[in-house]
C-alpha positions as CSV (number, residue, x, y, z in Angstrom):
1,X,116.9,53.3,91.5
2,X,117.8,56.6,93.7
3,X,117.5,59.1,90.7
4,X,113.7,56.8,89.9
5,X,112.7,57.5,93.8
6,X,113.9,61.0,93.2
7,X,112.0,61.5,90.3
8,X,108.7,60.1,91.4
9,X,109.4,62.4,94.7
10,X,109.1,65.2,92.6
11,X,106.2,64.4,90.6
12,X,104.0,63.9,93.5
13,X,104.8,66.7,95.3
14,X,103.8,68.5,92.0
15,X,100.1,67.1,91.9
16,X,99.8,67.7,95.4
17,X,101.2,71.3,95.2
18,X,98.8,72.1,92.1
19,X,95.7,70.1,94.0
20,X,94.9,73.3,95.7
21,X,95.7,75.8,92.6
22,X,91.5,74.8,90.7
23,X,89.7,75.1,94.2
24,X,91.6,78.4,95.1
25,X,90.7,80.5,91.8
26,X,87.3,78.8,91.8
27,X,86.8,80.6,95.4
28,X,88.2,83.5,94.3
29,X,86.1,83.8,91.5
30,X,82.4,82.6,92.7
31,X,83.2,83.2,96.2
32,X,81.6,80.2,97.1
33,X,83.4,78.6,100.4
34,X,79.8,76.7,101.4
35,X,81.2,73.5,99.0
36,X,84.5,73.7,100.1
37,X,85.5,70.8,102.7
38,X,87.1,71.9,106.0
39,X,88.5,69.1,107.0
40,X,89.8,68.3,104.1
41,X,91.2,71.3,103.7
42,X,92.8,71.5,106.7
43,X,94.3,68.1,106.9
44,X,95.5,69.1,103.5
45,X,97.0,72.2,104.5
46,X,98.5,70.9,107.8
47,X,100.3,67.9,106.0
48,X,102.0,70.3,103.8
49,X,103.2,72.2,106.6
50,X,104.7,68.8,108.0
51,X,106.5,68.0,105.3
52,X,107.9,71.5,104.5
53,X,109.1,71.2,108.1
54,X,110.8,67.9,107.6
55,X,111.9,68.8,104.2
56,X,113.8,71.9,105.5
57,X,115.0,69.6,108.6
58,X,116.6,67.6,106.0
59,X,118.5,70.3,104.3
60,X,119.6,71.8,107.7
61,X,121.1,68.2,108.6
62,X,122.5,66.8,105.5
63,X,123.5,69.5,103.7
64,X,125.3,67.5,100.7
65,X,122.6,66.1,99.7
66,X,120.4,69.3,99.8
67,X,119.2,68.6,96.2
68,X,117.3,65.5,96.9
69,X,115.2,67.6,99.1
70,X,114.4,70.8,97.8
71,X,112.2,70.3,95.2
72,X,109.7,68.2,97.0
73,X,110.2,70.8,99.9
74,X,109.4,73.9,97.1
75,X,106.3,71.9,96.1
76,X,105.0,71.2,99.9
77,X,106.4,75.3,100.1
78,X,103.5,75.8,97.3
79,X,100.8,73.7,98.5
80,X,100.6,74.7,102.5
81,X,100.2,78.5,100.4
82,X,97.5,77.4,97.9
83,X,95.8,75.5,100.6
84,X,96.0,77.7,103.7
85,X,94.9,80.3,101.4
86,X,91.6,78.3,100.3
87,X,91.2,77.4,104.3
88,X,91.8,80.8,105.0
89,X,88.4,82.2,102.9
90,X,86.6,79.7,104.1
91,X,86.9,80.7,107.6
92,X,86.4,83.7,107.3
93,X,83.5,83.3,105.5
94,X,82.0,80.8,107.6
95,X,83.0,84.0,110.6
96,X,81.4,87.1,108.6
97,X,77.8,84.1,108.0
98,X,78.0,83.6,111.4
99,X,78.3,87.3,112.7
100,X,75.7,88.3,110.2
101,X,73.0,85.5,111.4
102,X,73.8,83.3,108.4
103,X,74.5,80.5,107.2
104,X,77.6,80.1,105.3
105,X,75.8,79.0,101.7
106,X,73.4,82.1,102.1
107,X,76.6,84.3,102.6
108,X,78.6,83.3,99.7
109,X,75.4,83.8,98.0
110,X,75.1,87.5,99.0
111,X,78.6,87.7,98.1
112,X,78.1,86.5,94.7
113,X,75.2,88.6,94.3
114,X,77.1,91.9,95.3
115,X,79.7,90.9,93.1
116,X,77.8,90.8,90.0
117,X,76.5,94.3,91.2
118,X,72.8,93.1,92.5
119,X,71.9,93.6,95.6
């Protein structure tokens, strides 16, 4: 039943580290952070960093059983990156709209615009 618990362990914490992977190139790409939820993305991002704490908690205190830890504490590694990264754009974004006298959706626009080489 352990190596089952294990197991599932690690398959969640591979959906949840590859939730962020789609939205992150998406941004990337189109430069569109106007549809991207902040909250979400920052509850998102903070929970990762919660468990990566308390994964690498774990390790430190039980070192023998290091290996029922790591891999979920990788994946939760992985996500706080993919999502912080995504949280990351958007603010600054939503800081570069704001300093310009914009709104967010009209500066991703511009962004896209510039990107495709129209101005």
């Amino acid at each position: 039943m352990e190596t089952f618990a294990t197991v599932l362990g690690y398959l969640g914490a591979i959906c949840i580290a590859i939730f962020s992977s789609p939205q992150l190139i998406r941004v990337i790409k189109t430069k569109d952070t106007y549809s991207v939820p902040l909250l979400m993305f920052s509850i998102l991002a903070f929970g990762s960093l919660c468990f990566t704490i308390q994964g690498i908690t774990n390790i430190c205190l039980n070192p023998n059983i290091w290996g029922t830890y790591i891999g979920v504490t990788i994946a939760n590694i992985f996500s706080f990156i993919l999502s912080a990264s995504v949280l990351t754009i958007k603010l600054i974004y939503m800081y570069r709209a704001r300093k310009a006298g914009m709104s967010e959706k009209d500066y991703c626009l511009k962004l896209a615009r510039e990107s495709k080489g129209g101005k």
